[in-house]
N, C-alpha and C positions, 0 to 999 in steps of 0.2 A: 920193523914191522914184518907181518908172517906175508909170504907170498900165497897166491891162493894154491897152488902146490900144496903148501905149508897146511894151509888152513882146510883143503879136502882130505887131509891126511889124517888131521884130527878130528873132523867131523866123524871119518872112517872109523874110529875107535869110541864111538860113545857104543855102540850096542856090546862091545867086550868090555867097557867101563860099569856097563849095567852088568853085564854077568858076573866077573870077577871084581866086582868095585873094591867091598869090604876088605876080599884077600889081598890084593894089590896093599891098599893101607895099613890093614894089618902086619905082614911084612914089611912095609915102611917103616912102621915103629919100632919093631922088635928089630932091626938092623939097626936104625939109628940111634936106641937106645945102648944097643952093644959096643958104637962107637963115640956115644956122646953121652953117658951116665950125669954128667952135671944137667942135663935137660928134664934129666926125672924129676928134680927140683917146681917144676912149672906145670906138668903135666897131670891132670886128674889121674892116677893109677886105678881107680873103682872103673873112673868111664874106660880107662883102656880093655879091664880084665871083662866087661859084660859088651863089652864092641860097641857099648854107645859115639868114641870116640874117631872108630875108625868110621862106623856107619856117617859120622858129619861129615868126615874128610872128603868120604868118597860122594858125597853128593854136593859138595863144594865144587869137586873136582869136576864131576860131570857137567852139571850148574854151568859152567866155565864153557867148558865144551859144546853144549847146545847152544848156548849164546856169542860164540868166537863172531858173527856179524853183526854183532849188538853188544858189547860189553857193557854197555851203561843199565842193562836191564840185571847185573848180580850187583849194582854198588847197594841198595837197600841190605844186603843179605852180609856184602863185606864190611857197611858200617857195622853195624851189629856184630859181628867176629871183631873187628876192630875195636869195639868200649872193650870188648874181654880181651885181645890182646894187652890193651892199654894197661887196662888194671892189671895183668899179671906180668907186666913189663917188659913183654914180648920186644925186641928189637930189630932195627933194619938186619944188624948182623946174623941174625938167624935164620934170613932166609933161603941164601946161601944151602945151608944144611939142609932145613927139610926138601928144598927144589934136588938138591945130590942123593934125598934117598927115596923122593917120591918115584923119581926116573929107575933105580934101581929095584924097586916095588913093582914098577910096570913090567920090566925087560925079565925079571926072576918069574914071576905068575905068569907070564904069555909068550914068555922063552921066543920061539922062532918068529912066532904074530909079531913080535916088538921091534921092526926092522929098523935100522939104522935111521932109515929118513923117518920113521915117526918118533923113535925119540929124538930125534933132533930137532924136531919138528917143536915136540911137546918140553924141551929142554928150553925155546926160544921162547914158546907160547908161556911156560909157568914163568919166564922173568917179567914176560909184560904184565903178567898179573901180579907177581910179586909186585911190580913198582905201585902199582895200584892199591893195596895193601900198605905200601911203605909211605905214599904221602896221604892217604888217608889216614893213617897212624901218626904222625909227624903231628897234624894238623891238632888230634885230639893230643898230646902231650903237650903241645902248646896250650893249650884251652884247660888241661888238670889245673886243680888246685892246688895239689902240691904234686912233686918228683916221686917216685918210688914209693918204699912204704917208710911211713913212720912210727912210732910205736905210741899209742893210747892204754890207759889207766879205767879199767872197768871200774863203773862206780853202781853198775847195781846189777844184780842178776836174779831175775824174776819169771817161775814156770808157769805159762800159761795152759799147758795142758802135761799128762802125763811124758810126751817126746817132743813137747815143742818151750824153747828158751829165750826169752830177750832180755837180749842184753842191753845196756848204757854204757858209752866209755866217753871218755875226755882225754883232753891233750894240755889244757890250760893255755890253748890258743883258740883266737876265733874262729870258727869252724865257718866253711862255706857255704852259700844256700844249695840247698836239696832242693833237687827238682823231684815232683813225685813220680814215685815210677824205679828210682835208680836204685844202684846197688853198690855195696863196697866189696872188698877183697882184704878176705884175713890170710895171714901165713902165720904160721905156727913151724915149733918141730916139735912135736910129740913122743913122747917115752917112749921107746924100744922102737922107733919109727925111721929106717934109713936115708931118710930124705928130709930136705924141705916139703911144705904141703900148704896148696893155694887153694883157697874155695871161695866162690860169689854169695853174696848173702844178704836178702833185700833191706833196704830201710824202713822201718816205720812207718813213721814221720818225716814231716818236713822240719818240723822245732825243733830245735838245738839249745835253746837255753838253757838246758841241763843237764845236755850232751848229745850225742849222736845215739839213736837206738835201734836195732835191727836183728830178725829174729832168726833163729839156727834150729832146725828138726831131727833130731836122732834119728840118723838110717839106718836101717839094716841090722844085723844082729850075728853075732860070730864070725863064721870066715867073711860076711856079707858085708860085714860095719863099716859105717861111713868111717874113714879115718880122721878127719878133720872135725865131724861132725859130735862123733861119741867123745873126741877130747876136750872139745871147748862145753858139751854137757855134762859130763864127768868129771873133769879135771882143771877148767880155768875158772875162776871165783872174785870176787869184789876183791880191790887192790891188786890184782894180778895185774900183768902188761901184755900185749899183743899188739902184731903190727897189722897195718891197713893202709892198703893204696887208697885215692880220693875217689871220691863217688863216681860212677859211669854208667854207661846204659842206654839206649834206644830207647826202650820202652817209657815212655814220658808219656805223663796226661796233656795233651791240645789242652790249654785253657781256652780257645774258642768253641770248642764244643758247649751244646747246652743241655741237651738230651744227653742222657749218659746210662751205660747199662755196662756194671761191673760183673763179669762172672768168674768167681772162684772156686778153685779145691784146693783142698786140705790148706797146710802152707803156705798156698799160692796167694791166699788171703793176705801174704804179706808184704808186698808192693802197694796191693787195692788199697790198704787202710790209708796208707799216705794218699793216694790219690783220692781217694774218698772224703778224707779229711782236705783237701785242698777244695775240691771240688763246692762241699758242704760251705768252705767259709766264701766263695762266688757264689754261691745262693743260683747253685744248676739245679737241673730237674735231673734227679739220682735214682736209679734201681739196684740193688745188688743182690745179685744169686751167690749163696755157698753152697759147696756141695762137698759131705763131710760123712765119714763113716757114722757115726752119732754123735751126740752131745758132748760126753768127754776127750772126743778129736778136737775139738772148735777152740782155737783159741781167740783171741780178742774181746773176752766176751762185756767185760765191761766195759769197750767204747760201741760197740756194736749196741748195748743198753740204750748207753746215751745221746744214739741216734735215732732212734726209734721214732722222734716227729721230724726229722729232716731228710730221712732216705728211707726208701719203701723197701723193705728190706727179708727176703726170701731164705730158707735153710733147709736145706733137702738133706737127709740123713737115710743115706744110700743104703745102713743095713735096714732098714725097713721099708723102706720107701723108693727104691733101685735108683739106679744112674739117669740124669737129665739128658731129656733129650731133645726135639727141634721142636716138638711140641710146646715143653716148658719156655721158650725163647720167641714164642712167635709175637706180632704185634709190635716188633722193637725198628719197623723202616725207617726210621727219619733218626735212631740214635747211632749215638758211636761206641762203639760197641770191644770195653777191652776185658782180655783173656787171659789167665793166671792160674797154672797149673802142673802138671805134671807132663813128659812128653805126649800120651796116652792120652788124659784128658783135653788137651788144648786141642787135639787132632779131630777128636769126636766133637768137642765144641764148634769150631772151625769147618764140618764136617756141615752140623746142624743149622749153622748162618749160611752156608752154600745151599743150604734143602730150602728154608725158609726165603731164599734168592735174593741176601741183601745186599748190599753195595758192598764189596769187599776189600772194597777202596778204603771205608770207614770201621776196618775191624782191625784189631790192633792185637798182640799178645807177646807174652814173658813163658819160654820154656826153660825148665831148673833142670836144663842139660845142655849139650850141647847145639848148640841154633842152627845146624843145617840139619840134624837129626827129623824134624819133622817133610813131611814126603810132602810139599807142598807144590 
């Protein structure tokens, strides 16, 4: 345990954690990368090159630190890190590593400020949270449905808008129940691509009796491209194989909730359907906002049809009509209220249930980035 020594020492360092956060982790990586290249294997490369990555770390990091007499107020934040560890089969053994180079990321960026008693300080502090991390993580490997990744058999590959694809794959084993909400994890290696490459990728559905489905949206474009993203739309096809860890995720629909108000963008649509679709067969009282550049962005369209007498159902097509805002959301106090989008959008959404002063107890949400990225 930290002595309070220990623990004024670290408090001392949150306003230089806020200044230098990002640099500290960024130099974390690109060191630890130079002496642990099989890690690139695991590590989103897109999220590292645009700092989405380092940006979570360091508010992870902080997160920790303003909490050091309260540690039970980051476990929401560390489950959630933990489904995506799980899925990418993050292990006890590596933590080790990143606590050897987060330390070296601190002492390199604040040189003299980094005195002996505070990294030592924050060398003691990062194993207690490691540990915490480690049997959280234990906990969810015990609970997967299967070990590591296996490899499935796409059996259909279907475009629902010009950058958005789902897919169906099977294994010829019984698949487990989806909870709505979750997500899986594909690895690929892609042509001319030096690494393994792991990305999260929501569910559909909850039904499997014709396989697992879940949808992938072309990112970026040239030096920008999703890597993962542009191969499995480009390149992987009906009869192909690809591996996938077992479903994971936080973000689950409460089936006690009764009132329900789903708001999505773009893609983010693609968690809600499963929940929506669960929702629908409990016979809830359902809203859903999308909010989509226009028509041709929208994918789902043909269940989103054949909902049309069971959920009350809104589409805002932002080039013509601009972005949602607390206004569009008001009226929703007594729902619960989940959010599905971009890191950008879910912030403003979030932003808007804060304006509107609902219980923020009952808002819930899925960022298709890294989860401490949003400044919450």
């Amino acid at each position: 345990m930290l002595t309070n020594k220990e623990k004024e020492l670290i408090k001392a360092t949150v306003p230089l954690l806020k200044a230098h956060g990002s640099e500290i982790t960024s130099t974390f990586y690109k060191r630890m990368f130079q002496d642990h290249d099989e890690l690139l294997n695991m590590f989103n490369q897109t999220n590292q090159k645009f700092g989405d990555q380092p940006k979570a770390l360091a508010n992870t990091v902080l997160a920790a630190a303003e909490h050091i007499d309260d540690l039970e107020a980051i476990v929401p934040a560390v489950i959630g890190i933990g489904h995506k560890h799980r899925a990418l089969n993050v292990k006890k053994e590596h933590y080790p590593i990143v606590g050897k180079y987060l330390l070296i990321g601190i002492k390199e960026v604040l040189g003299d400020a980094a005195t002996d008693d505070i990294i030592n300080a924050w060398a003691k502090y990062y194993n207690q949270i490691a540990q915490i991390f480690i049997e959280v993580e234990e906990k969810m490997y015990d609970e997967a449905a299967w070990d590591g990744f296996k490899p499935f058999t796409v059996k259909n590959k279907e475009y629902l808008t010009e950058d958005i694809v789902r897919f169906t794959v099977d294994n010829n084993e019984k698949l487990p129940e989806i909870l709505p909400g979750q997500y899986i994890t594909v690895k690929v290696k892609p042509i001319d691509y030096p690494y393994e490459a792991l990305r999260h990728y929501s569910i559909c559905s909850t039904h499997t009796e014709n396989g697992l489905q879940f949808a992938v949206k072309r990112e970026g474009q040239n030096d920008e491209a999703g890597v993962v993203s542009h191969y499995l739309f480009d390149e992987l096809n009906s009869g192909d194989v690809i591996e996938l860890s077992a479903p994971a995720g936080d973000f689950i629909l409460n089936k006690s909730d009764d009132n329900l108000l789903f708001i999505a963008g773009g893609v983010g649509l693609t968690p809600i359907m499963s929940m929506v679709e669960s929702a629908v067969e409990n016979n809830k009282n359902i809203d859903l906002i999308i909010s989509t550049h226009d028509e041709s962005t929208l994918p789902f369209k043909e269940e989103l049809e054949s909902l049309e007498d069971k959920v009350n159902v809104t589409i805002r097509y932002t080039k013509d009509e601009g972005y949602l805002n607390e206004s569009d959301i008001k009226g929703y106090d007594d729902y619960s209220i989940y959010i599905s989008g971009s890191l950008g959008f879910n912030q403003a959404m979030i932003n808007a249930c804060e304006s509107n002063k609902y219980d923020m107890s009952k808002i819930h949400y899925e960022a298709f980035g890294p989860r401490m990225s949003l400044a919450l």
